[in-house]
C-alpha positions as CSV (number, residue, x, y, z in Angstrom):
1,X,0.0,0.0,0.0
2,X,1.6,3.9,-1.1
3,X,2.0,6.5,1.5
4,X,-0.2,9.2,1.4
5,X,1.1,12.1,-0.6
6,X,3.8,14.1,1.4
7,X,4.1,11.4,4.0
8,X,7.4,10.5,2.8
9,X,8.9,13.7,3.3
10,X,8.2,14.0,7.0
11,X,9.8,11.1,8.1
12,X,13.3,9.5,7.8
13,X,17.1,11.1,7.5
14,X,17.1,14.8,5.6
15,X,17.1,14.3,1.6
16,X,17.9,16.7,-0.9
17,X,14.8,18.6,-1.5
18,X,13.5,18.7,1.9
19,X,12.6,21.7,4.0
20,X,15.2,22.4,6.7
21,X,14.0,24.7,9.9
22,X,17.2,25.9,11.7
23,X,16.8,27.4,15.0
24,X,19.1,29.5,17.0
25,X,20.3,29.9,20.2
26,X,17.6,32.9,20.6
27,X,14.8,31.0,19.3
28,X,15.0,32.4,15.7
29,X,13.9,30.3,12.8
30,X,15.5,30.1,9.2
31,X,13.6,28.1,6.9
32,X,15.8,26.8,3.2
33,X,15.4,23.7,0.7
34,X,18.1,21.3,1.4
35,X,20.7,21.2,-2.2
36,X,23.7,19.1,-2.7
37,X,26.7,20.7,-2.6
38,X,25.3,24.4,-1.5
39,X,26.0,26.2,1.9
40,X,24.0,27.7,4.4
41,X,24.9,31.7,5.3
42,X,24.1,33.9,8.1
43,X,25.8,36.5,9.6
44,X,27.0,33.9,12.2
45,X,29.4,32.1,9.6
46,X,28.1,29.2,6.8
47,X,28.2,25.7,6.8
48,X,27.6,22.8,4.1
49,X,24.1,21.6,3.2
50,X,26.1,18.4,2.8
51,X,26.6,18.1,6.3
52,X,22.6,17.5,6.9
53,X,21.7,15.1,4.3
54,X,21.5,11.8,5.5
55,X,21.1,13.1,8.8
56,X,18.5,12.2,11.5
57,X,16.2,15.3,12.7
58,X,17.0,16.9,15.6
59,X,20.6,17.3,14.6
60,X,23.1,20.4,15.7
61,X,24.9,21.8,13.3
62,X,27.6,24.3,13.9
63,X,28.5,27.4,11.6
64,X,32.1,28.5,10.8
65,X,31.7,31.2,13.7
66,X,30.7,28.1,15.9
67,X,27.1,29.3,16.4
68,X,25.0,25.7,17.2
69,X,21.7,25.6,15.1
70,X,19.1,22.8,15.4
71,X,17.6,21.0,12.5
72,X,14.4,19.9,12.1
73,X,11.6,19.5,9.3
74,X,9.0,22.2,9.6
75,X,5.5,21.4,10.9
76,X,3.1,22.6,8.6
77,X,2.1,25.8,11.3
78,X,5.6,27.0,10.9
79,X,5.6,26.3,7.0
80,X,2.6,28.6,6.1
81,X,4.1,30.9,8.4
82,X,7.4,31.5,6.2
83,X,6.0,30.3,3.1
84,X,6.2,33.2,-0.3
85,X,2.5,35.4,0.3
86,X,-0.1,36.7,-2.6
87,X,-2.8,37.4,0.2
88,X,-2.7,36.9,3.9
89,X,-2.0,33.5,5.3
90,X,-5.2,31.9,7.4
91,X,-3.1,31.8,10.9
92,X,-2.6,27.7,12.6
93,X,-4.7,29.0,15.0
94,X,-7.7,29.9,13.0
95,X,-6.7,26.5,10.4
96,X,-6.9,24.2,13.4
97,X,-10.6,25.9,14.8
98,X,-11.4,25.4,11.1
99,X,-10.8,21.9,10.6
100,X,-12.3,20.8,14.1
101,X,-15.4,23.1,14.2
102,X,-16.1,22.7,10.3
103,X,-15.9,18.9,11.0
104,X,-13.2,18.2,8.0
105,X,-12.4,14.1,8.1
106,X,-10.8,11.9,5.5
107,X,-12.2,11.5,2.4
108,X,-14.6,14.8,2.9
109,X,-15.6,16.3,-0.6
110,X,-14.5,20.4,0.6
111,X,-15.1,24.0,-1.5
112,X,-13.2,26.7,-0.7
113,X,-13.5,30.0,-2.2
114,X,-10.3,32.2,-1.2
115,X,-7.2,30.2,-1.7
116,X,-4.7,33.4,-1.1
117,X,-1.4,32.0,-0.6
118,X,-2.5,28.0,-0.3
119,X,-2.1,28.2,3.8
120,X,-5.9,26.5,4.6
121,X,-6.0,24.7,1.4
122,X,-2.5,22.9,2.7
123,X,-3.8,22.0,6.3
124,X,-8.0,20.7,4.3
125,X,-5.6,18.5,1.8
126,X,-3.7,16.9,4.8
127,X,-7.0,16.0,6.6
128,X,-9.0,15.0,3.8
129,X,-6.3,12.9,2.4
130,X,-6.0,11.4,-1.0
131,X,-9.4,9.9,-1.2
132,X,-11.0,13.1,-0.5
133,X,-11.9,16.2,-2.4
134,X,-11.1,19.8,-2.3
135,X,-12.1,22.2,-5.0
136,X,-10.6,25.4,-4.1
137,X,-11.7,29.2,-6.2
138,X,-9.8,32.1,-6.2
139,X,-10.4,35.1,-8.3
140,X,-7.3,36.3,-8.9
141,X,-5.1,34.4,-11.0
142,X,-1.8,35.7,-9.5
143,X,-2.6,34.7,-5.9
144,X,-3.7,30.8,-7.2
145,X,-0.3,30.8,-9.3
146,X,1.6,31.4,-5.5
147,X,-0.9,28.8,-3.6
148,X,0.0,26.2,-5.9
149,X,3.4,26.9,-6.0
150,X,3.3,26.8,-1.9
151,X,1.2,23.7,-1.8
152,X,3.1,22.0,-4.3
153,X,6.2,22.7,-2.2
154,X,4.6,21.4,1.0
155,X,3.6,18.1,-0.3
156,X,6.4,17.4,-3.1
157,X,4.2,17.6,-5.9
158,X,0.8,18.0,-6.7
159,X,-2.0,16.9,-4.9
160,X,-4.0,14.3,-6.1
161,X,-7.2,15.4,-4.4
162,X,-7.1,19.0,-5.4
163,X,-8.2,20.6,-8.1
164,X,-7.6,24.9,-8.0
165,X,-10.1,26.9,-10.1
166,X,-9.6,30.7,-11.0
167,X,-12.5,32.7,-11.0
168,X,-15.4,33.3,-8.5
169,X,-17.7,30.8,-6.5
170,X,-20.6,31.9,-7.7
171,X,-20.0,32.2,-11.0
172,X,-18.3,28.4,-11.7
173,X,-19.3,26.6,-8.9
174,X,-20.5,23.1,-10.7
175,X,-19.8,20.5,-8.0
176,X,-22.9,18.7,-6.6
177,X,-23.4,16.4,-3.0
178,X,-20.3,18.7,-0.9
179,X,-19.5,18.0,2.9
180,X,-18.6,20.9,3.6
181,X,-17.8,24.5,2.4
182,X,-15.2,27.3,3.3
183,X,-15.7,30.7,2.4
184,X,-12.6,32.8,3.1
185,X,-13.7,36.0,1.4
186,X,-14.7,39.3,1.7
187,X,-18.5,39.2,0.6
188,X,-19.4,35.2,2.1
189,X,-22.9,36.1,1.9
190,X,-22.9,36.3,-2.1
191,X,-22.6,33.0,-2.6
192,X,-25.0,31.8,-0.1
193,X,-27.4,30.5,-2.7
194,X,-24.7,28.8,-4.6
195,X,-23.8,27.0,-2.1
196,X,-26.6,25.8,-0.4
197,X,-27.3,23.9,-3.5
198,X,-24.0,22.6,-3.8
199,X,-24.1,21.0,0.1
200,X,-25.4,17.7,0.9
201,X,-27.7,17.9,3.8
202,X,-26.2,17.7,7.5
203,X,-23.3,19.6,5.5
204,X,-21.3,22.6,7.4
205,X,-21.0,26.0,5.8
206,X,-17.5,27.7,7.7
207,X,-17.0,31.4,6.9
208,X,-14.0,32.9,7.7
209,X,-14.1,36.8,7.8
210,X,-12.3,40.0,9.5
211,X,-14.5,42.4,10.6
212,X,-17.9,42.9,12.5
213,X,-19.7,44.4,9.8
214,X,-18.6,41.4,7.6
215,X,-20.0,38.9,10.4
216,X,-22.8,40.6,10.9
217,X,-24.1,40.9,7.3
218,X,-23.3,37.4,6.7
219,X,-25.1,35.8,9.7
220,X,-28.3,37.8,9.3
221,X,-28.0,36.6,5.2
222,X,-27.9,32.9,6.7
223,X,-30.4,33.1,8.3
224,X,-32.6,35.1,5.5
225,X,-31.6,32.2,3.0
226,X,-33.5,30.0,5.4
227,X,-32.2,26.6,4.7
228,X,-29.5,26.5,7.4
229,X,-29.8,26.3,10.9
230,X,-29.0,28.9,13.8
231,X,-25.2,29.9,12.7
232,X,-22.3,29.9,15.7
233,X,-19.5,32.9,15.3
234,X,-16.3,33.1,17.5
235,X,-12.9,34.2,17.3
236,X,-10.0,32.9,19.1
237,X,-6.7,34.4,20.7
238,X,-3.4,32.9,21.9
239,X,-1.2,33.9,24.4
240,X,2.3,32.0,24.8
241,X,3.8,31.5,28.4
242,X,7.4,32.3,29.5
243,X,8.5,29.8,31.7
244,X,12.2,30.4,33.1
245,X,12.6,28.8,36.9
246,X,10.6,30.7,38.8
247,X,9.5,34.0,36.7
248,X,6.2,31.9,35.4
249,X,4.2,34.7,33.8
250,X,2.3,35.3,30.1
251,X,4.4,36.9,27.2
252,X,4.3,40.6,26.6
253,X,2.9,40.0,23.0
254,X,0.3,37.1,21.5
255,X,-1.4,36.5,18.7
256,X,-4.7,38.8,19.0
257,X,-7.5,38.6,16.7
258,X,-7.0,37.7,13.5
259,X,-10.5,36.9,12.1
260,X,-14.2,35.6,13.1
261,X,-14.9,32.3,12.5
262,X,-19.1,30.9,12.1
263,X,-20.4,28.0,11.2
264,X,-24.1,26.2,10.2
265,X,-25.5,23.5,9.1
266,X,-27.2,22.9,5.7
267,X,-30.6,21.8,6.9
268,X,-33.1,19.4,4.4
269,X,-34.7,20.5,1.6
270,X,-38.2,21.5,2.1
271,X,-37.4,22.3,6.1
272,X,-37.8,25.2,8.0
273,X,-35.6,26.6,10.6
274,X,-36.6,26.3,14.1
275,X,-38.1,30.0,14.9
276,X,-35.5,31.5,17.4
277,X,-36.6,32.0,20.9
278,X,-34.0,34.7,21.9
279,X,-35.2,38.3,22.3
280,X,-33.0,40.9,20.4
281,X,-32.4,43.8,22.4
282,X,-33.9,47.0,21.7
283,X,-32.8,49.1,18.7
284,X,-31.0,45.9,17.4
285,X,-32.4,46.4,14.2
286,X,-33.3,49.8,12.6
287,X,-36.5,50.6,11.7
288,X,-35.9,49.7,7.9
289,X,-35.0,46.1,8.5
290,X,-36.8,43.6,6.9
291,X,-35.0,40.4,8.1
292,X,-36.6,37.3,9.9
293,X,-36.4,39.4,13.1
294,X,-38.1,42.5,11.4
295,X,-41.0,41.8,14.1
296,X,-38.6,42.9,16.9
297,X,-38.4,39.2,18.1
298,X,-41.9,39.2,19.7
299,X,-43.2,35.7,19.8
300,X,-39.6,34.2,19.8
């Protein structure tokens, strides 16, 4: 039985043509492609890519200034991380909230609409695997050129479940009986319609976006399309601990917020949404809205 695609390249002695991570002794990362006969340089001296290959991870390797740096394969949160950018990457943090809370399991058929620079598409074709599906959009034809480039990169070739289509969702979307859908864009609730069609029922819509106004629009349009049920929306944060003897305490800095994430279900066809039971508070909705809570919520 064949490994799944890219399994071969994170296991085993350093090869030519693997991804090297170097860290130094302050925690800095330097991130190159492993090529026979070429040397690594920094400002701390040089030393032999030679010297790595056919070398077991977690190697030390010493420069010509006698500077120690440790060798490891990148996981894929530090690879997206350094990895060439058309768009903004979608952070590990928010990739890992997206493939629990969007459900995403081997062999899942997946759309995404936003590829920017291939960052969720690589972490959706590692959990899908090769049996699965992912049809990923993207408008603009310079940011898929970089995503494939970066995906390609990541697994050692192409994929053999992905399939990367320029132009927008709404316009070329074809693909029928989807798990589940990923909308990393700036207007989710355009294509709404397309992909309610598109999503088997039971299926999980995930929208990824930045700003309030963004969420906002696109939960009250969810619910207005009426064949979902009640969408979630959260964002997360992470804060990183310094732990040296004693001083215990949280780093100056974390990763704040970097988008909102909200997901719902694609309900039957034919079914209703349960009416919602929560009151909006007053002067949630002006006096021209004509949403499902245009009634002020009475009843509910």
């Amino acid at each position: 039985m064949s490994e799944p695609t890219g399994a071969a390249r994170r296991r085993g002695p350093f090869k030519v043509g693997d991804q090297v991570q170097l860290t130094d002794p302050k925690g800095r990362h330097y991130t190159f492609t492993l090529e026979a006969g070429k040397n690594f340089h920094t400002h701390k001296g040089s030393f032999p890519h030679d010297e790595l290959i056919g070398a077991p991870e977690g190697t030390v390797v010493r420069t010509t200034g006698n500077v120690a740096y440790l060798a490891l394969r990148p996981l894929l949160p530090d690879y997206v991380l350094s990895m060439p950018r058309g768009a903004a990457v979608v952070y590990p943090k928010d990739a890992g909230q997206i493939l629990a809370f969007a459900d995403i399991f081997p062999g899942a058929r997946v759309v995404e609409a936003g590829v920017g620079s291939g960052s969720l598409s690589s972490f959706l074709l590692r959990a899908i695997g090769d049996q699965g599906m992912l049809h990923s959009y993207e408008r603009r034809a310079d940011f898929a050129e970089i995503a494939q480039a970066n995906v390609e990169r990541y697994f050692g070739g192409p994929h053999p479940a992905w399939q990367l289509t320029v132009g927008d969702l709404q316009d070329n979307l074809s693909d029928t009986d989807v798990d589940r859908v990923i909308l990393d864009m700036l207007a989710p609730w355009e294509c709404l319609e397309a992909v309610s069609k598109a999503l088997v029922p039971g299926g999980i819509l995930c929208c990824y976006v930045a700003t309030t106004t963004q969420l906002a629009r696109t939960v009250e349009s969810i619910r207005e399309i009426g064949c979902f049920n009640e969408p979630t929306a959260w964002e997360t944060m992470i804060r990183n601990w310094h732990i040296e003897g004693l001083a215990v305490r949280p780093d100056h800095r974390m990763i704040g917020h970097t988008g909102f994430l909200l997901t719902a279900r694609r309900l039957a066809d034919g079914v209703e949404p349960p009416m919602r039971r929560r009151r909006p508070a007053k002067g949630a909705y002006g006096e021209d809205y004509e949403g499902p809570n245009a009634d002020g919520g009475a009843g509910r």
